[in-house]
N, C-alpha and C positions, 0 to 999 in steps of 0.2 A: 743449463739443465733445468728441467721444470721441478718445482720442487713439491713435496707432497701434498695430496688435501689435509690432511691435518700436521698438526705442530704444536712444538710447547708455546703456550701463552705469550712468555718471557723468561728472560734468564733464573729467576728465582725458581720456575716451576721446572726445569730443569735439572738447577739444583740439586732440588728437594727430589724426584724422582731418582737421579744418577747416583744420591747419596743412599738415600732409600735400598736401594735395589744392589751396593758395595756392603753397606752396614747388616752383619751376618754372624751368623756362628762362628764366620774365622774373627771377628772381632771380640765377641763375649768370652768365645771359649777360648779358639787356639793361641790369640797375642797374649793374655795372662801366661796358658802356659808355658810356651816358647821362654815369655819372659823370666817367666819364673827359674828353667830348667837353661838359660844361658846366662844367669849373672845380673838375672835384672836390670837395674842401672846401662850398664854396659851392653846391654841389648836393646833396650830400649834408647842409649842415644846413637845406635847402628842406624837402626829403625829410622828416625826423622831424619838420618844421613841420605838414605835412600828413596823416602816419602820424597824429601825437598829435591829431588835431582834427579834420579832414574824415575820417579814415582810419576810425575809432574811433567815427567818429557813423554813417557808410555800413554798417561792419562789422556795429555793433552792430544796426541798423535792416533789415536782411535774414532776423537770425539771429529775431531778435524777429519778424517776421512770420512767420517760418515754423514757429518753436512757435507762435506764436498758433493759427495756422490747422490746423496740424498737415499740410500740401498741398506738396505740388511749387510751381516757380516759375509754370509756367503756370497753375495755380488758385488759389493764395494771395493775389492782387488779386482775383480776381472774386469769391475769397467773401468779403472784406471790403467790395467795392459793384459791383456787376454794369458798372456803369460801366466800371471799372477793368482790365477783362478785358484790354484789349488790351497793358493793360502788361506782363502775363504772355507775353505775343507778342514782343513786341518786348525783354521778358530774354532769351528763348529765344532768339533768330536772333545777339546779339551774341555766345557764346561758340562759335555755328558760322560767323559771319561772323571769328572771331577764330582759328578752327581752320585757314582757306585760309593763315594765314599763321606759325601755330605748326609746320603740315606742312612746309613748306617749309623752316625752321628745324631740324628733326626729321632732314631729308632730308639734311642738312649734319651734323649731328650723328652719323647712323649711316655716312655715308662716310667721315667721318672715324675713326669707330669701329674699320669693317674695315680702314683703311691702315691703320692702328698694330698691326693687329691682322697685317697679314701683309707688314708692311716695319719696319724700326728707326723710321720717325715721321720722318726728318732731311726729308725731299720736304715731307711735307706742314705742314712749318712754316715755307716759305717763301709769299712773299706771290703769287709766280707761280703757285702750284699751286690755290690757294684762286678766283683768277680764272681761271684758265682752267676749273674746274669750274663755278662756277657760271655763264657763257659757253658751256659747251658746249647741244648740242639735245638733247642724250639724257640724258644723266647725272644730271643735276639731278633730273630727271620720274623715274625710275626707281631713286632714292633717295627721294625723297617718297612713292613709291608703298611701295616698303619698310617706311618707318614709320607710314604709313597701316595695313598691313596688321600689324604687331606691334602696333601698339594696337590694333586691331578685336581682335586675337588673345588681346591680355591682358584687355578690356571681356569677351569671354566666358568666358574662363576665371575671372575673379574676379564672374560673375557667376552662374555655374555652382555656384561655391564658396561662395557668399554669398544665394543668391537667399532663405532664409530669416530673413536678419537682414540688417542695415546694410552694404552693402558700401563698409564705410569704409578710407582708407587711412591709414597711418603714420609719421611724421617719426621718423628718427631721429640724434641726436647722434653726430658720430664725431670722436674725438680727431685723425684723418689731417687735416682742417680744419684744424686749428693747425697741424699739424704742416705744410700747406703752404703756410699765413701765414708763418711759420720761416724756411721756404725761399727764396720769394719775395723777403724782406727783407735775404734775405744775399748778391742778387743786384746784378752791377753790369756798365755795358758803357760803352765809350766811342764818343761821335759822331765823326760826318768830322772835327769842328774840331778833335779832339783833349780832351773837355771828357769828363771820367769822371763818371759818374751812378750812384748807388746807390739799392736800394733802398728805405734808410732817406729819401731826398730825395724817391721816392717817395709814400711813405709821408707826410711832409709836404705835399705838393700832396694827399694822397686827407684827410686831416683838418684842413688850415688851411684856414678860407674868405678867399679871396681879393677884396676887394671893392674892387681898385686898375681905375680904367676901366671900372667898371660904370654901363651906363645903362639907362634904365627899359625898354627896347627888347630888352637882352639880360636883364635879371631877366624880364619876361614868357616870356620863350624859354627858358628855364630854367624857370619856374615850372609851363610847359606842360607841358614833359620829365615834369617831378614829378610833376605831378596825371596825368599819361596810363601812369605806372608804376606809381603806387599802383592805378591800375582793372587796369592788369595782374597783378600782383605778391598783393594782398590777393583778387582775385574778387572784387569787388565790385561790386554793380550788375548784375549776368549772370546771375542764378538759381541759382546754384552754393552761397550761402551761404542762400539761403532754402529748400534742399533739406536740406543738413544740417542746420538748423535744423530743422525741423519733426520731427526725432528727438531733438530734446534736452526734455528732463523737464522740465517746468515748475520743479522744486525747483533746479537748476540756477544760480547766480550767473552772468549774462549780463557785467555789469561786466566781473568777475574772469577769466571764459572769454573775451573779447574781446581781454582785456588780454595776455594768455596768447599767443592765437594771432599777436598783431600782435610780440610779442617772439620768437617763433620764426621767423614771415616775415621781420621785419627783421635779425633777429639773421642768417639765411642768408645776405642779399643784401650785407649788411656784410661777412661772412669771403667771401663770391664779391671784393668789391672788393678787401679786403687781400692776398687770395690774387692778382689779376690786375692791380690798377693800378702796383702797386709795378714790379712784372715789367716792365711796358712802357714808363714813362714815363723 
């Protein structure tokens, strides 16, 4: 099959694009909380249970159909059996059925953005403020629409910018990550009972798995959390990775490139947790 005028460089710019375009809000926000709210520890080594096995077989099985085919999500099932068509339908509608609810999230994220931006931040980190916005009739809708409209706004201009080659996106490394693991760590507060909490205690609840009063009832419920973060967290399953696939070069090590992008997604949502569970717990 002929395969596209354009394509990624090399496996690196791949990479970087497929990690890029995984590494999201379910990384920063939702694996902290998840983690937070199933046991830490114990959630988090569900997690690299499912990364390394289910995660790595789905990743890898997207990316693979879509150099095969060299096609978008909607056509790379039906030209491997016309049957199949509709699975290309039904990738397509989960990452817009999954958008009613990333906007909404977005909407919280840029309100939050403008208070810090034109107050000191003290208002908006208590827990009164946070509820009575998202409780209001107005406010909510009228931040969602916001960031509705700064992503239409960036989809054009990066496609403006790109419409001749891969309009891929870029992950990149920044030492400030550690740097507010660091911080996070060398934090501490005391409860009503009078009982000081540190960071570093922390920090033990987000890496020991705790398996004292576990029943098969709460590892399902946990298990769940898991497998429904990695379909957020990797794009997997949605069309998203059998689109950038079908740009990558058959010469390409698929193995090595999957292994790559799942160390960058997980590697995120790991410093999101260090950076956030310590803080709170």
């Amino acid at each position: 099959m002929k395969e596209k005028g354009s394509s990624f460089s090399g496996s690196i710019g791949f990479v970087l694009a497929a990690a890029g375009s995984a590494v999201g809000v379910g990384n920063i926000w939702r694996f902290p909380y998840l983690c937070a709210k199933d046991g830490g520890g114990l959630f988090l080594l569900v997690y690299l249970v499912l990364v390394l096995t289910f995660g790595f077989v789905l990743l890898t099985t997207d990316v693979a159909l879509g150099r095969k085919t060299k096609k978008n999500a909607l056509r790379a099932f039906e030209s491997l059996d016309p049957k199949w068509k509709f699975l290309g339908h039904l990738t397509f509608m989960v990452p817009a059925l999954i958008m009613t609810y990333y906007s909404v999230i977005g909407g919280w994220i840029v309100k939050y953005f403008f208070t810090y931006i034109i107050s000191d931040g003290k208002d908006a980190a208590s827990d009164v403020y946070f509820t009575s916005f998202i409780t209001s009739d107005i406010a909510p809708v009228v931040f969602m629409l916001i960031f509705l409209a700064l992503t239409a706004g960036s989809y054009f201009v990066v496609w403006k910018r790109e419409s001749k080659s891969f309009p891929g996106s870029l992950c990149r490394a920044d030492s400030s990550d550690c740097d507010h693991c660091d911080f996070s760590l060398t934090l501490s507060h005391t409860d009503t009972d009078g009982t000081v909490r540190t960071g570093m205690q922390g920090l033990a609840v987000y890496l020991k798995p705790d398996f004292h009063g576990l029943t098969v009832k709460r590892f399902l419920e946990i298990l769940l959390d898991a497998m429904s973060q990695l379909f957020f967290s990797l794009s997997v399953s949605m069309g998203i990775m059998i689109t950038y696939g079908s740009y990558v070069k058959n010469e390409v090590n698929l193995n090595k490139a999957t292994n790559q992008i799942e160390i960058f997604d997980t590697g995120v949502a790991f410093l999101a947790g260090m950076m956030i569970i310590p803080a709170v717990l």
